[in-house]
Steps between C-alpha positions, in 0.01 A plus 500: 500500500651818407392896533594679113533864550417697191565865425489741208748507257399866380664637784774224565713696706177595733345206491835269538589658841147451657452124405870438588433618803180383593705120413750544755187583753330196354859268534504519925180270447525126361306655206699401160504809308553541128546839325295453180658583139099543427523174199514239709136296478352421810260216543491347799306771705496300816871511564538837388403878582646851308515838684477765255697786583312801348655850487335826352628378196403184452178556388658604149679218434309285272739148523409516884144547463516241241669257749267579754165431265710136419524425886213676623258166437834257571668607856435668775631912474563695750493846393773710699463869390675839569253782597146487539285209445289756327745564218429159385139469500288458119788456315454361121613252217710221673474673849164394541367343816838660641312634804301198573838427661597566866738752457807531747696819583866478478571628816323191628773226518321240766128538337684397153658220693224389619256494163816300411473236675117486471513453172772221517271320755756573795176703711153540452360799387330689776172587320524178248446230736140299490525174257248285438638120411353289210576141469366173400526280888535176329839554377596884588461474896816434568686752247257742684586443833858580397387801327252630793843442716709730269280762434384537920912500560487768260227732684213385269198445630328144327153453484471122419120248536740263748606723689282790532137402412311489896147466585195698512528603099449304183841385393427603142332859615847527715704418225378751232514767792877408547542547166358812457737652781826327374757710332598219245394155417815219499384190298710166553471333153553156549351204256226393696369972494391346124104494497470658843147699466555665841863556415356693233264741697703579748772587215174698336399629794831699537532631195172644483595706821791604339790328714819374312487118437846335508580142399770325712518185228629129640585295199332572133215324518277737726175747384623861445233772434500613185508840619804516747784589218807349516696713742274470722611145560754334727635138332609250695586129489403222690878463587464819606349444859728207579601572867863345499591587092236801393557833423613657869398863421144376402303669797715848388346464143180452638444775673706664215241426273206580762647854520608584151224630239247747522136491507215736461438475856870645573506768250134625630638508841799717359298700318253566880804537676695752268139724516438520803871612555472752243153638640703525865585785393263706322239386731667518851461156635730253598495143378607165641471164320373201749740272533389180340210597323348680179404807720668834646387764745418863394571704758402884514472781793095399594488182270591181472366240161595154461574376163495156381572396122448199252530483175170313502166635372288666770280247680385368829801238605736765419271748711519216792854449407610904547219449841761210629843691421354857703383242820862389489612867503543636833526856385222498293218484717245704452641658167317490150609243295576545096493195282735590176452280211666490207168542231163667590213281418104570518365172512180492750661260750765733568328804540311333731837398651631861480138649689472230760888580589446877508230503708556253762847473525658806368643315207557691148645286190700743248694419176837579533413805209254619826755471736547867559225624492384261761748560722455919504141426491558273864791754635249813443237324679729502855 
């Protein structure tokens, strides 16, 4: 496993100095580092992460943002800029999805360490952490007690039917519920997944909710959706998961893999976060993510809002959902509580949803294009 660090050859001299740098910083770790001559074709995205070193410059140079449009889909980037992340936002052509990135200051040597060595599986990410685990029992149980083991060393939190489904709520009703809430689905493809109906849903389940789907494939012969594209797949042998001659660095991959690509549930939680940060400022509140969850506390002089978001469509599990996560919150009792979603829909069941919420519970559901608003609208009202 190695970290490639990746700057601008439009200002070389600039641009040489700051990645060289940042290596030496990156060398006092057992990281492998790599300065990248920008041709080299990367592939395996499990074993490997690139921090982007971005100067004021950078932006011009049309072989980087080339590069970066040819790894973007490939490898895990870290995006580590000079200036303002604001410099960097709805950029064209090849720079594209640039700012769906997290982007990390220079000046912040131990938070770039860190995304590091979440990406290369080494620690969990903080705010990336709830997994749901698919497998087939008759021949995957075993491979997935392993894995559950791994990934719970790691700072994951599993949900798995044998060892989290309890009594007092169908097991099916509690399993679509845990999948709803999970950050990312991991399936175990193993020969006997092939012609597993419930397999299936579960799989169908996720992706209709948005969350990533990942493939951790034993052997050739298991099902693979058609949908989950190929680097979104771990391959492994049977060989593999021998416990005297396997691969030793196995449970690194793993949670490797777990923590490398992005789905539409991180960038909308990005895309939240860097809001909310932005209207800080304009708006004169202060704003704290909860640690854990898809929610953050909005904090002004006579005022304080809860907000809770899913990428979801507005309904009422994600209503009871957002009603679970502010009973959990200590410091939100007795606040308002704002539902962000990533679409606005008018169907008559959530309307419904949205009225009952308002009026008994102090509830509102906003598209993230409402967002504002909704929040002066709730600050004025204090």
């Amino acid at each position: 496993m190695e970290c490639r660090i990746l700057a601008s050859n439009a200002e070389h001299a600039r641009g040489e100095a700051l990645r060289s740098d940042l290596a030496r910083r990156l060398r006092k770790t057992p990281i492998e580092v790599v300065l990248d001559d920008g041709e080299a074709e990367l592939k395996a995205f499990h074993d490997v992460v690139v921090v982007l070193v971005m100067t004021q410059g950078s932006v011009q140079d049309q072989a980087l943002a080339r590069r970066f449009r040819s790894l973007f889909k490939v490898v895990p980037i870290i995006p580590v800029i000079e200036g303002e992340p604001d410099d960097y936002y709805n950029l064209e052509g090849d720079w594209t999805d640039f700012d769906a990135l997290q982007m990390l200051r220079l000046t912040s040597p131990e938070a770039i360490e860190e995304a590091v060595q979440i990406q290369l599986g080494l620690k969990a990410h903080r705010h990336h952490r709830r997994l749901f685990l698919s497998y087939n029992a008759d021949d995957g149980e075993a491979y997935a007690n392993r894995v559950q083991g791994w990934l719970e060393a790691g700072g994951f939190q599993v949900y798995r039917d044998r060892t989290d489904l309890v009594g007092g709520e169908p097991w099916y009703t509690a399993l679509m519920r845990a999948i709803r809430e999970t950050d990312f689905l991991l399936l175990l493809s193993t020969p006997g997944l092939v012609g597993s109906e419930f397999v299936q849903r579960e799989v169908a389940a996720a992706q209709a909710n948005h969350a990533p789907v990942r493939v951790l494939q034993i052997g050739k012969d298991g099902w693979i959706p058609h949908s989950v594209k190929s680097n979104a797949r771990l391959e492994t042998q049977a060989r593999d998961w021998n416990w005297m001659l396997g691969d030793r660095s196995l449970d690194t991959r793993v949670r490797s893999f777990v923590n490398a690509g992005l789905g539409r549930r991180d960038v909308f939680d990005r895309r939240i976060d860097r809001m909310l940060r932005h209207l800080s400022g304009d708006m004169t509140f202060e704003y704290e993510r909860v640690e854990g969850e898809r929610s953050g506390l909005v904090d002004a002089d006579q005022r304080r809002i809860q907000l809770v978001w899913n990428a979801a469509i507005p309904s009422f599990q994600l209503m009871y959902n957002a009603d679970q996560v502010r009973q959990r919150v200590d410091e939100a009792a007795g606040s308002p509580l704002l539902i962000c979603t990533e679409e606005h829909t008018t169907t008559l069941q959530e309307r419904e949803a949205a009225a009952w919420a308002a009026a008994k519970h102090e509830m509102r559901f906003c598209s993230i294009s409402q967002l504002e608003e909704q929040l002066r609208t709730l600050l004025e009202q204090a």
